[in-house]
C-alpha positions as CSV (number, residue, x, y, z in Angstrom):
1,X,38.1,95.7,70.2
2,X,38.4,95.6,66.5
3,X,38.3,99.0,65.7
4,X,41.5,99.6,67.5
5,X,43.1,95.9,65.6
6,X,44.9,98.4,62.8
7,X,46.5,100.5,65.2
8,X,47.4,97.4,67.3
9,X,49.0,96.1,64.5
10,X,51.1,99.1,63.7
11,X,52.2,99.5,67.8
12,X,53.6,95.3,67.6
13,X,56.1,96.4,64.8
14,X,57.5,99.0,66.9
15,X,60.5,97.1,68.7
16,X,60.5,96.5,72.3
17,X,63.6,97.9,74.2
18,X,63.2,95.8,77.1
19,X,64.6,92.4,77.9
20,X,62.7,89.6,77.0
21,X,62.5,88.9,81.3
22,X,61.4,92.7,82.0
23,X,57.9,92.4,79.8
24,X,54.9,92.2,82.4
25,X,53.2,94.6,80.5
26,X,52.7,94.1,76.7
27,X,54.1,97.1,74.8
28,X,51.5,98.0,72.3
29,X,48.8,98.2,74.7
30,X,51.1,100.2,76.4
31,X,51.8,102.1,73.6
32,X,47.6,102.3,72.9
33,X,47.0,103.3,76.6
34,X,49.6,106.1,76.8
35,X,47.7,107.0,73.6
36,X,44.1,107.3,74.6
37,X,45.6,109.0,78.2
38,X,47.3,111.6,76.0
39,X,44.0,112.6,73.9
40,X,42.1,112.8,77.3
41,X,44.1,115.2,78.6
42,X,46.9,113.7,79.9
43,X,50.2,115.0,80.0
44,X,52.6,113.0,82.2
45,X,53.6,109.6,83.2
46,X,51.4,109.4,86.3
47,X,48.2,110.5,84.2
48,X,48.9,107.4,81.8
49,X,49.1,105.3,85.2
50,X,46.2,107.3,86.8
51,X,44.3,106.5,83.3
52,X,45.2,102.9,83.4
53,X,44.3,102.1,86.8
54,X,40.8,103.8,86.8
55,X,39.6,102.3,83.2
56,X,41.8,98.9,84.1
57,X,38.9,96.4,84.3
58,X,37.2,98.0,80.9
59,X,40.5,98.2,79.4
60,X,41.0,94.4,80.1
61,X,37.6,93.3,79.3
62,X,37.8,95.0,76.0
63,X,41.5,94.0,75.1
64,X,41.2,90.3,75.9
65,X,43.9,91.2,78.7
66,X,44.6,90.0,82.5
67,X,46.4,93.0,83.9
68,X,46.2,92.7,87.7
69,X,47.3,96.5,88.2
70,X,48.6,99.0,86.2
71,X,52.0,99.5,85.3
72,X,53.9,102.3,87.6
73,X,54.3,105.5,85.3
74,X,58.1,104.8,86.0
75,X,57.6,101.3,83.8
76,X,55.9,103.9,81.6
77,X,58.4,106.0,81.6
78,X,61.4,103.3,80.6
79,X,59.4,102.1,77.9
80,X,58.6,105.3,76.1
81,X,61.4,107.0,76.3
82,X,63.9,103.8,75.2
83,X,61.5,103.7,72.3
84,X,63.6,104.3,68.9
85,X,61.8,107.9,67.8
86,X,62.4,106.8,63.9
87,X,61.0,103.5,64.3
88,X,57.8,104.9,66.1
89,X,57.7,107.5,63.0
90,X,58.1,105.1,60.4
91,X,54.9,102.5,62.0
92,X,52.5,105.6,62.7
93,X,53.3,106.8,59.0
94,X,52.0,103.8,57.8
95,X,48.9,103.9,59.9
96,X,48.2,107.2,58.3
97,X,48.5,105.7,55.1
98,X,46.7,103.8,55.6
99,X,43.7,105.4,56.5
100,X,44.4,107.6,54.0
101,X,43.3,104.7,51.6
102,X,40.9,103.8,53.2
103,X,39.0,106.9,54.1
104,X,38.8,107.9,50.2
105,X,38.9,107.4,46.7
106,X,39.8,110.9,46.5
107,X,43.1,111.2,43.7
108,X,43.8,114.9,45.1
109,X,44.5,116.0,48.6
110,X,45.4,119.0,50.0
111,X,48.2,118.5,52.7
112,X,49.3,121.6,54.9
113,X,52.8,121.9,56.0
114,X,53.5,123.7,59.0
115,X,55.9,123.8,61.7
116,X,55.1,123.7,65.2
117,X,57.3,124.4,69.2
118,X,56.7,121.3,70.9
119,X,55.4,123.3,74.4
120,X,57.8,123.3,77.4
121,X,60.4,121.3,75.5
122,X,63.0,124.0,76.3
123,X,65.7,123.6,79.2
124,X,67.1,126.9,80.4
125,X,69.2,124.9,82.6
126,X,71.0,123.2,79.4
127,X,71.1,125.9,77.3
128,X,68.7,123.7,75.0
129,X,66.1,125.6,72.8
130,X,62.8,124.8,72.5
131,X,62.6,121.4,70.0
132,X,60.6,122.2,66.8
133,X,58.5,119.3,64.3
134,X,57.3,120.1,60.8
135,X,54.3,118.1,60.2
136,X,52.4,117.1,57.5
137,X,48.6,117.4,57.8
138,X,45.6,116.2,55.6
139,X,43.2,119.2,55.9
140,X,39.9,117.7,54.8
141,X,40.3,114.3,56.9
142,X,41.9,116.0,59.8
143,X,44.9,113.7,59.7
144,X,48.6,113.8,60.0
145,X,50.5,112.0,57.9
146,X,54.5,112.4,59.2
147,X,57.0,114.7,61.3
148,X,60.3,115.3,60.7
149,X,62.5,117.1,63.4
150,X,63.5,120.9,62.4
151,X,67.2,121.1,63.4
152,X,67.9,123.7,66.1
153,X,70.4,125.3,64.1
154,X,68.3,125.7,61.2
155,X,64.6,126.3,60.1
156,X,61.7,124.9,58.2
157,X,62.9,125.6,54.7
158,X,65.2,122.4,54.3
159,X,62.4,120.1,56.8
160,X,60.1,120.9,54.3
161,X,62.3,119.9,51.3
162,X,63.1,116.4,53.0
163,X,59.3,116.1,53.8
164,X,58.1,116.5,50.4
165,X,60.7,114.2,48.8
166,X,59.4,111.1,51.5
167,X,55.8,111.3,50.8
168,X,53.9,110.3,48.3
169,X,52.7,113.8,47.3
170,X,52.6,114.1,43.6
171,X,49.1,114.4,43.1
172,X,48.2,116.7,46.0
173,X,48.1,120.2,46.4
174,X,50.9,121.4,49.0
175,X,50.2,124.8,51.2
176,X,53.3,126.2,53.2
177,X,54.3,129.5,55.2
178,X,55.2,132.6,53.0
179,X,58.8,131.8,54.5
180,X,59.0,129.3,51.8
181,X,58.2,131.6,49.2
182,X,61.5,133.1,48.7
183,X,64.2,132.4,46.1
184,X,67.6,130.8,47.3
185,X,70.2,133.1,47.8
186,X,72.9,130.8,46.0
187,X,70.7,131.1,43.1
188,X,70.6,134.8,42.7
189,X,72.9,136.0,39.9
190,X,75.8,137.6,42.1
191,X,77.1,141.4,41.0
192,X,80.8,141.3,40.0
193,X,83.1,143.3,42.4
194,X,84.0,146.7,41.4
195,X,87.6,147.2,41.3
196,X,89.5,149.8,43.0
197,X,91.5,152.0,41.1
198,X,95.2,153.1,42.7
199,X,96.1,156.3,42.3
């Protein structure tokens, strides 16, 4: 299908953390599959499998593949979650791009930068907070360009710094939270101590 051939392209440059004996199941399609299962309203490893196994024969016929069955959501499973999370940021950033240059001529965007709780990430049993992603969105073509993780111990305000200084922003116009409005506290001229007079 060769409106899916860019995409493709970026999922094979992902590297595959299986052995080269454990690969029945070509990982980008994988990748492409878990994908299209997600923005169909999947939301676990058996849905990709479910989805898989009830579009298999359209799935092959339109991929050029010869998948008998589909992969077990626990072979789903191993592969996405050995995948190296900055590698798979790094290949989808430059899909965005893109179609960032291909969907217009434009020379000014306006990117919104936002941070978002990724739902149910939490774990009451580990003491683990809910994990947070700042991302940055184009707001006219409805795409996002690039996460970065928000440290649990800290908050948008240095994400957003780090974000800015990765993309190629210069000629856009940048919206952000009112949190990001205010003036560093290191900066602030600091009043001298009064001193204590002994009588």
């Amino acid at each position: 299908m060769r409106s899916f051939d860019r995409l493709i392209g970026v999922l094979r440059e992902i590297p595959d953390p299986r052995r080269a004996e454990g690969k029945l199941y070509q990982q980008p399609y994988v990748l492409l599959f878990s994908i299209l299962a997600v923005a169909t309203g999947g939301n676990s490893y058996r849905s990709v499998e479910t989805f898989i196994k009830v579009h298999r024969s359209r799935l092959n016929a339109a991929f050029g593949l010869n998948w008998k069955r589909a992969p077990a959501h626990t072979a789903i499973r191993y592969i996405l979650q050995r995948l190296d999370p900055k590698g798979v940021e790094q290949a989808f950033r430059r899909h965005a791009a893109g179609l960032l240059d291909g969907a217009s001529n434009r020379s000014r965007h306006t990117v919104a930068l936002d941070g978002k709780v990724l739902r149910r990430s939490f774990d009451n049993f580990r003491d683990r907070k809910a994990a947070q992603l700042l991302h940055a969105f184009d707001t006219e073509l409805g795409l996002v360009l690039a996460h970065v993780d928000i440290d649990e111990k800290s908050n948008e305000i240095p994400a957003v710094q780090q974000l800015l200084g990765e993309l190629h922003v210069a000629h856009s116009t940048i919206t952000i939270d009112a949190l990001h409005c205010q003036k560093k506290p290191s900066s602030l001229p600091r009043r001298p101590r009064r001193k204590r007079l002994s009588n």
